[in-house]
C-alpha positions as CSV (number, residue, x, y, z in Angstrom):
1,X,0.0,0.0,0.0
2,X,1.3,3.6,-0.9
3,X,2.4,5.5,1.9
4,X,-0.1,8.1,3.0
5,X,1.3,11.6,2.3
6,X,2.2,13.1,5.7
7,X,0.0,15.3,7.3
8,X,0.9,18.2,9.6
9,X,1.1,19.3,13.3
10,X,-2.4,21.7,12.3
11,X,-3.9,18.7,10.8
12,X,-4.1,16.4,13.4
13,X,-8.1,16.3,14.7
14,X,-8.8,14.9,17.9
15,X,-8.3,15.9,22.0
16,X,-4.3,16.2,22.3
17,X,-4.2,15.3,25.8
18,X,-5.2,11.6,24.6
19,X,-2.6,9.3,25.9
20,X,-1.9,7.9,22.1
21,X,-1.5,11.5,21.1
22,X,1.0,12.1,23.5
23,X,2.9,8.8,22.7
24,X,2.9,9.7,19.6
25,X,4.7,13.1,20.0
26,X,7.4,11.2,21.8
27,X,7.9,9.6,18.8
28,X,8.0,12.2,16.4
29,X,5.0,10.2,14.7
30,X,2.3,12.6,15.7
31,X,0.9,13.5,12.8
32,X,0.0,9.7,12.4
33,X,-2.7,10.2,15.4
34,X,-5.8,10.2,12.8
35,X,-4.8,7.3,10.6
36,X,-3.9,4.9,14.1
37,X,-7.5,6.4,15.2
38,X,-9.7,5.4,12.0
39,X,-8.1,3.1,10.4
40,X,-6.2,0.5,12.8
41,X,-9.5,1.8,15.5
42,X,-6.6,2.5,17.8
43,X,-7.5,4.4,20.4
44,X,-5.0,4.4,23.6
45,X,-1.7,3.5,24.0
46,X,-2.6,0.2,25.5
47,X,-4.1,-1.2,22.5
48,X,-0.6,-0.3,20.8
49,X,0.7,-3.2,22.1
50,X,-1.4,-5.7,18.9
51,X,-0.1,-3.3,15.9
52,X,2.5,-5.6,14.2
53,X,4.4,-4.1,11.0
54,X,1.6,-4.5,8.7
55,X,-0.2,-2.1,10.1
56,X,2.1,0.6,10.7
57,X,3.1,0.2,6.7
58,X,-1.0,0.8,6.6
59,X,-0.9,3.5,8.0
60,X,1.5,5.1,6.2
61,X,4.9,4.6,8.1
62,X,8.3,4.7,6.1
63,X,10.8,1.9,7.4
64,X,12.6,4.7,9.2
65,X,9.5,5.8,11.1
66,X,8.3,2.2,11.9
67,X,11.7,1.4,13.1
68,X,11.3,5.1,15.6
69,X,7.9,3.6,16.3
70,X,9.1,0.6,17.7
71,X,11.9,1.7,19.4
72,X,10.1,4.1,21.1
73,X,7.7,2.1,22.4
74,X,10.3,-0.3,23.5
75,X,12.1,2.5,25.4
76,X,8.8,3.2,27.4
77,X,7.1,0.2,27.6
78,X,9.9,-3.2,27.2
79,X,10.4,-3.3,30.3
80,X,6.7,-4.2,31.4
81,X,6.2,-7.2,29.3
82,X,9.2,-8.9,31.1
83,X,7.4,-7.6,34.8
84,X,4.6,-9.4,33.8
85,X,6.5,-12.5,33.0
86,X,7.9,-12.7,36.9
87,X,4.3,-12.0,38.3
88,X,1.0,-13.1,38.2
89,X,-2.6,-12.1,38.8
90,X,-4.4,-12.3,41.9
91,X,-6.9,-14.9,41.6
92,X,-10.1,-15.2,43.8
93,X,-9.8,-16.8,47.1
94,X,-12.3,-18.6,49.1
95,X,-11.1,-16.9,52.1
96,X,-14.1,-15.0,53.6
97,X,-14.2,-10.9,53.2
98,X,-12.9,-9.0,56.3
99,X,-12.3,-5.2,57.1
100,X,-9.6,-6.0,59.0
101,X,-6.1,-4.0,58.1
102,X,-3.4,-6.6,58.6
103,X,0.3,-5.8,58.3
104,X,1.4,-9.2,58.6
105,X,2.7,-11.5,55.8
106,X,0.9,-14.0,57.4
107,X,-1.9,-12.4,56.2
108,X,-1.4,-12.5,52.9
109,X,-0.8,-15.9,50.3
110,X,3.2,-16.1,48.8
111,X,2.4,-15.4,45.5
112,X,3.3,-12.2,44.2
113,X,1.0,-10.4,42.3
114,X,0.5,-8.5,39.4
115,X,-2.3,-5.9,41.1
116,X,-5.0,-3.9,39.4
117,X,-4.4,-0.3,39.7
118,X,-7.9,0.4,41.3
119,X,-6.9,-2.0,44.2
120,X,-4.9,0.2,45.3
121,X,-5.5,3.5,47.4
122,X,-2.7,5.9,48.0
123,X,-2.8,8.2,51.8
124,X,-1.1,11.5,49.2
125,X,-2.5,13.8,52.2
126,X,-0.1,12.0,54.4
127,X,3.5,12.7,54.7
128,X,5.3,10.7,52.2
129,X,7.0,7.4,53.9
130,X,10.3,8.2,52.1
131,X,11.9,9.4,48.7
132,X,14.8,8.0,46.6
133,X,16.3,8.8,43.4
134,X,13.5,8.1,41.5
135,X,10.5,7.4,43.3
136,X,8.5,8.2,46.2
137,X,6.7,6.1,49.0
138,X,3.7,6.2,50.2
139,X,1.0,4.7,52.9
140,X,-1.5,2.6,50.5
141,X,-4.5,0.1,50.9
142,X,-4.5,-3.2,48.9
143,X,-8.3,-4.3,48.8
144,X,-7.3,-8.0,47.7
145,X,-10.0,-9.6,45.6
146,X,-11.1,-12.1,48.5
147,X,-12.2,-8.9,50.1
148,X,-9.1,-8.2,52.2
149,X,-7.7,-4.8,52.5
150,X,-3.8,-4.7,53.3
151,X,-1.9,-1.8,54.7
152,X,0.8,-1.3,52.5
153,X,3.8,0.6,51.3
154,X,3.5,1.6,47.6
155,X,6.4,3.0,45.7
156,X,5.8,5.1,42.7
157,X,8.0,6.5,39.7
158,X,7.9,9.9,39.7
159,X,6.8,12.0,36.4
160,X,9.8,13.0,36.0
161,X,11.8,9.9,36.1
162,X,8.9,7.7,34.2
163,X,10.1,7.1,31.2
164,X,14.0,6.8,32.2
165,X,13.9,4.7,35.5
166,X,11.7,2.0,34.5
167,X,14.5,-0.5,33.7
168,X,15.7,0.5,37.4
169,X,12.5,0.3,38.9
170,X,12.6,-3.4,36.7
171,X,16.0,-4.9,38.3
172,X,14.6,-3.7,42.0
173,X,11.3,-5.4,41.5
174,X,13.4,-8.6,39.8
175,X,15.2,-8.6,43.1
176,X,12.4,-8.4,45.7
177,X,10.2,-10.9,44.2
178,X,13.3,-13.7,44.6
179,X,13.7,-12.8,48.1
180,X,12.2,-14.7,50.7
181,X,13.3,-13.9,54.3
182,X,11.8,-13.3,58.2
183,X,14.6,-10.3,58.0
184,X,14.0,-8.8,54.4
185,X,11.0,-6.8,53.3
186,X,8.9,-8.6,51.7
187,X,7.2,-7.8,48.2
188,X,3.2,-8.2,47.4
189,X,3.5,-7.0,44.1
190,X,3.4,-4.4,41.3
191,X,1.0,-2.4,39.2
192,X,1.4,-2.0,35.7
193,X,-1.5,-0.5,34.3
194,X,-0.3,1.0,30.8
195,X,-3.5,2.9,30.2
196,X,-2.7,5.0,33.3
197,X,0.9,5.2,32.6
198,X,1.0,3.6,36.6
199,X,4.3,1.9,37.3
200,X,4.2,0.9,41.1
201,X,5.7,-1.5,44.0
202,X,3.4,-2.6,46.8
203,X,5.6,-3.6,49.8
204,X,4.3,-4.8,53.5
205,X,4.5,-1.9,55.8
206,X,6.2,-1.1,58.6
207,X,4.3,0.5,61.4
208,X,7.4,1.8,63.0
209,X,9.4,3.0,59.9
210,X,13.0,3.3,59.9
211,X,15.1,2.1,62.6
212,X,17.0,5.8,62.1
213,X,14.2,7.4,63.2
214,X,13.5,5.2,66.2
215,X,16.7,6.0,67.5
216,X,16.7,10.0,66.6
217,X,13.0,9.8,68.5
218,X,13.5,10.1,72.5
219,X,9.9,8.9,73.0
220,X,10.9,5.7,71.4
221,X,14.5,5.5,72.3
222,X,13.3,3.4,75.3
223,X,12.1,0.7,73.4
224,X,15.4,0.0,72.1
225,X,18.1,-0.8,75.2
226,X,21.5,-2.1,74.5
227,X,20.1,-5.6,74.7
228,X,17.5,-5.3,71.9
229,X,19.9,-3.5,69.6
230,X,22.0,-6.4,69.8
231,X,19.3,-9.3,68.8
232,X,18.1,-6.5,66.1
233,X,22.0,-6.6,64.9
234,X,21.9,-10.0,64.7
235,X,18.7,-10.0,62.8
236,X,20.3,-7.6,59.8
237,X,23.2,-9.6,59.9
238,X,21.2,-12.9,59.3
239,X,18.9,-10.9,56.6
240,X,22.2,-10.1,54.6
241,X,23.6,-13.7,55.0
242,X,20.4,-14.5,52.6
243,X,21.5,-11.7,49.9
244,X,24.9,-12.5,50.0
245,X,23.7,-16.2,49.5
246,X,21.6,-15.1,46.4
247,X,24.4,-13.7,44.7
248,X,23.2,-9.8,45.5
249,X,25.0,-6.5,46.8
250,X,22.8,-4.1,48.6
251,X,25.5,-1.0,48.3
252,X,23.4,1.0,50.3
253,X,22.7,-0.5,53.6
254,X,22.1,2.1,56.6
255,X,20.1,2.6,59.3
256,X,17.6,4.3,57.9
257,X,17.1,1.3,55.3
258,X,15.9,-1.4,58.0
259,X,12.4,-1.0,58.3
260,X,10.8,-1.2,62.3
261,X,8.2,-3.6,62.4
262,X,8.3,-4.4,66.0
263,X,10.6,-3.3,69.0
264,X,12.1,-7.0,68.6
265,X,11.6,-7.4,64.6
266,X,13.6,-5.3,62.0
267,X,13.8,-6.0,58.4
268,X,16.2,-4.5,55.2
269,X,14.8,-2.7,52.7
270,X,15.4,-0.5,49.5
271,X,17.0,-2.5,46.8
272,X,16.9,0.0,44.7
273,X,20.8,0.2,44.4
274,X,21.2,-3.6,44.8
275,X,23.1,-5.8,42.4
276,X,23.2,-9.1,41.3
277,X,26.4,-10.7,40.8
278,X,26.9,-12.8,37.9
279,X,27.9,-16.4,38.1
280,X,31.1,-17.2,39.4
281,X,31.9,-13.3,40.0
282,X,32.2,-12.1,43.5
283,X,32.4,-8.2,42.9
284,X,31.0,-5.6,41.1
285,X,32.1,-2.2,39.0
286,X,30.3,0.4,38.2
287,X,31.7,3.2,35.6
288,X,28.9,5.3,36.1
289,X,29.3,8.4,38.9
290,X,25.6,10.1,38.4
291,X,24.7,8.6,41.4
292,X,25.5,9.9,45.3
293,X,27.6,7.7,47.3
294,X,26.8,7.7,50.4
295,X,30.4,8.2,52.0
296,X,30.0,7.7,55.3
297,X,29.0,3.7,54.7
298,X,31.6,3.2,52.1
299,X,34.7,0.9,52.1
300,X,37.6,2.8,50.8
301,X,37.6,0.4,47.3
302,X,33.9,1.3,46.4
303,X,34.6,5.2,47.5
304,X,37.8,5.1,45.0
305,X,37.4,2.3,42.6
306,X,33.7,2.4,42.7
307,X,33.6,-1.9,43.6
308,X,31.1,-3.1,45.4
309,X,31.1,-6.9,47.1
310,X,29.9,-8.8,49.8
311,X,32.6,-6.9,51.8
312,X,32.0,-3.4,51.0
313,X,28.7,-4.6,52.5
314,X,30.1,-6.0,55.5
315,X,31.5,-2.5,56.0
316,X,28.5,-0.9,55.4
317,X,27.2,-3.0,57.9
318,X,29.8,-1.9,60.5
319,X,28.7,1.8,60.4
320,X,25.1,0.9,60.4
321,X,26.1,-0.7,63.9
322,X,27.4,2.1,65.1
323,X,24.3,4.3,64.3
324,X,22.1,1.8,66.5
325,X,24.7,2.2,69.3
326,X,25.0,5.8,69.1
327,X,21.3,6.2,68.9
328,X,20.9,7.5,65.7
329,X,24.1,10.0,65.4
330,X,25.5,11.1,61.9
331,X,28.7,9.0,61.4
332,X,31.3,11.1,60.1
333,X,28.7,14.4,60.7
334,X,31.6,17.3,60.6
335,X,33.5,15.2,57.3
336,X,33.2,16.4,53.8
337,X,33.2,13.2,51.3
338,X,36.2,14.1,50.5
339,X,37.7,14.4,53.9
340,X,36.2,10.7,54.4
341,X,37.8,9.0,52.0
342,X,41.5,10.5,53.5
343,X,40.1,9.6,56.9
344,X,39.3,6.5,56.1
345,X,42.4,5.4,54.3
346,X,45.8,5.2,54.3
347,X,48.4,6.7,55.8
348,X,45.5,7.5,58.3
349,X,43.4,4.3,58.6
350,X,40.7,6.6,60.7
351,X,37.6,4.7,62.1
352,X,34.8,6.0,64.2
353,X,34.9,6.0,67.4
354,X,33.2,3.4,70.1
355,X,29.6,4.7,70.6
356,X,29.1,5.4,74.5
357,X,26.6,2.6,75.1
358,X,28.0,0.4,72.4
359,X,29.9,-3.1,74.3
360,X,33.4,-3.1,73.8
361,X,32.9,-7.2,72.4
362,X,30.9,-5.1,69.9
363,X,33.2,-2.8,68.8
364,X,35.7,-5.4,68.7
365,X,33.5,-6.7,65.6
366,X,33.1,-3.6,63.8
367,X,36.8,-3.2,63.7
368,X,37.2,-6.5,62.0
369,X,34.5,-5.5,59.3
370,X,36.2,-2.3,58.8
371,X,39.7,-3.8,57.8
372,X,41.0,-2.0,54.9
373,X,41.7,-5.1,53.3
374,X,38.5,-6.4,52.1
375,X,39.8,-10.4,52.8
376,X,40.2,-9.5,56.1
377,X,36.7,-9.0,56.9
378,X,34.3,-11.2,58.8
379,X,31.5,-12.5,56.3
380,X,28.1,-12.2,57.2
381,X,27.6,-16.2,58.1
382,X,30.9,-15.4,60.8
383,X,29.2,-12.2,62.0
384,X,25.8,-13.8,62.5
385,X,27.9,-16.4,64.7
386,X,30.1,-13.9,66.5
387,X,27.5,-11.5,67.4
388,X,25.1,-14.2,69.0
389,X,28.4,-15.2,71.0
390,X,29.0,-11.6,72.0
391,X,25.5,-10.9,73.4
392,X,25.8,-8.6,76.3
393,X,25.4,-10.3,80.0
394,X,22.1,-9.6,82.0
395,X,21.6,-9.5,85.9
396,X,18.8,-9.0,88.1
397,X,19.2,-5.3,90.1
398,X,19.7,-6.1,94.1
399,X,19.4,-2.3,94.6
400,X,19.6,1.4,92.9
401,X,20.9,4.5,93.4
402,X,19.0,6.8,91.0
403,X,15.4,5.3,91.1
404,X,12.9,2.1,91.9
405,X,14.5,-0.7,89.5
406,X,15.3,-3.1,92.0
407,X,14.3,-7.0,90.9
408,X,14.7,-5.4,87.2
409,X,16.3,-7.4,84.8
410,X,19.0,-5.0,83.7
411,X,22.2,-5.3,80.7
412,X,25.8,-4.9,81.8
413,X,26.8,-2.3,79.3
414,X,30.2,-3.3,79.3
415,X,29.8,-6.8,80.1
416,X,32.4,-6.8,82.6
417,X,32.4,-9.0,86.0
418,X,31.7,-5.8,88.1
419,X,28.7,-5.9,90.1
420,X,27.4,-2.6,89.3
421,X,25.0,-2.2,86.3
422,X,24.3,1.0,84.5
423,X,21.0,1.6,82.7
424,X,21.8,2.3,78.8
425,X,18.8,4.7,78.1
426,X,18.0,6.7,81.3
427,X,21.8,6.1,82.8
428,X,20.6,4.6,86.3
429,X,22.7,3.4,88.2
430,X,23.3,0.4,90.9
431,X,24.6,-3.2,91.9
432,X,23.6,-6.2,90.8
433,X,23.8,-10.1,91.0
């Protein structure tokens, strides 16, 4: 069929804030919007998605435009058709309805799912439950089809990023929907609703948030004595044993990435910087530098040669333990990036010093993890074994010298023989036995 002379910017009929219209701008194919309209009866970008090359040479479109055509649409949607390959659609449940809210995997079936858009409502009144490079999350309702609703974290693209973060927002989803552990946020599913232009990641939620802003908050500080922080190191350590198992490098593990879901249960989160290795490697190199490092967790090699491995993890780690023990402080707060990475390495070899309520058996290990060799660190199996081992000592108070504790079960900060015990949050003090 003869190509359809081409028609002009003024020519095209129709309301411009269609979403085919707009596609069809991004490709420079605009003036096409008529002829996909009446004679292929396309009417939304969804239904692009059954035009084969027939009938863009129908319509009209040289070779040069129908190869534009398709690698447009490849650019802005490819990366769905492999999402919807990984997950699956909810199907119906016998379960009874409820209006209960749960939080709890338990609540919810394995699978993960490939979720309706209108099944989920997003809280945008509320403050947003965090922000990364390229999206933003938010407090969200699941209403499941077996007529349960879900509290829920959703993360969403942001305009801005939409078209050139999806293959990002792809690997991070990839990731989360292979992991499958009590200490790793766990994954309900994603939205893909091409209509809408809606690209999103529905998460379980933590009620608490991040375990950085437990610690900054003094009305919850309580909740989170020397002798929690240490099962709640033990639990990060043990969720990532299971990445490092897997094959994956998290490259950005801090405090305020493990996600509070109880006083006693923390879990890491935000894979969005997380890698997988390939087979038989054990590092990887990065040539980009558009993205910000965060200094303060880095091991010298990923700071200068911009390698990241299981060890530059175990650093990472390191410093995230000594934001739990100092309660939530900056590490490195008056350093410049620059000024870290001198600090850090040699001649100086700088390390940050031993929190006031961390245990010295503690610091010990985060010593070891921040060797400057990265051979000479612990790995995370060792860690989860040492730090179990290194669990502070408790005693029951005899008596107190700043207020009513006696018969308390109290931790030895120091975990020394002395019979005197000192109170980690509220700095009591008294003897014990």
């Amino acid at each position: 069929m003869q190509r359809q002379p081409s028609k002009t910017k003024m020519e095209v009929v129709g309301d411009k804030n269609n979403d085919l219209f707009e596609f069809l701008v991004g490709a420079e194919l605009e003036m096409y919007t008529n002829a996909f309209k009446e004679t292929l009866k396309v009417n939304s970008v969804a239904q692009l998605r059954d035009v084969d090359k027939k009938d863009l040479q129908i319509v009209g479109l040289s070779r040069p435009e129908q190869k534009r055509f398709k690698r447009y649409y490849d650019k802005r949607f490819g990366t769905w058709s492999k999402l919807k390959k990984v997950f699956k659609r909810e199907t119906d449940s016998k379960a009874a309805p409820t209006d209960r809210l749960p939080t709890s995997p338990a609540n919810v079936g394995r699978d993960r799912h490939l979720i309706p858009s209108d099944a989920i409502t997003i809280n945008y009144r509320a403050e947003p439950l965090g922000k990364g490079e390229f999206g933003i999350v938010y407090r969200g309702v699941w209403r499941r089809e077996d007529g349960q609703r879900i509290q829920c974290a959703v993360k969403t693209l942001t305009k801005e990023r939409f078209e050139t973060a999806q293959s990002e927002f792809f690997k991070e989803a990839t990731i989360m929907c292979s992991m499958e552990h009590d200490n790793i946020v766990r994954l309900y599913g994603i939205v893909l609703d091409l209509c809408l232009g809606s690209l999103m990641m529905v998460s379980e939620l933590a009620p608490l948030r991040s375990l950085s802003d437990c610690l900054r908050d003094w009305n919850q500080r309580p909740l989170f004595p020397v002798v929690i922080l240490c099962d709640l190191v033990i639990q990060i350590a043990s969720g990532m044993e299971y990445l490092d198992s897997k094959g994956l490098v998290h490259r950005d593990l801090a405090a305020r990435n493990i996600l509070v879901f109880s006083p006693t249960l923390v879990k890491v989160s935000d894979f969005g910087l997380t890698r997988a290795l390939g087979v038989g490697r054990t590092y990887f190199k990065t040539a980009t530098t558009d993205r910000k490092l965060p200094f303060a967790w880095c091991a010298p090699e990923a700071i200068n040669e911009f390698v990241f491995t299981s060890a530059t993890d175990v650093w990472s780690f390191a410093v995230t333990m000594w934001e739990m023990f100092s309660y939530g402080e900056q590490p490195w707060a008056t350093y410049s990036g620059e000024q870290i990475r001198q600090a850090i390495g040699p001649p100086m070899y700088h390390r940050l010093e031993r929190p006031r309520f961390c245990p010295f058996s503690h610091y010990r290990i985060m010593h070891e993890c921040w060797s400057h060799k990265p051979k000479e660190r612990p790995t995370f199996t060792k860690l989860c074994h040492v730090l179990q081992e290194a669990k502070p000592e408790q005693r029951v108070a005899i008596d107190d010298v700043d207020g009513d504790v006696v018969h308390n079960l109290m931790t030895l900060r120091l975990v020394t023989s002395s019979q005197y015990w000192k109170n980690p949050v509220t700095t009591m003090a008294g003897s014990a036995r």
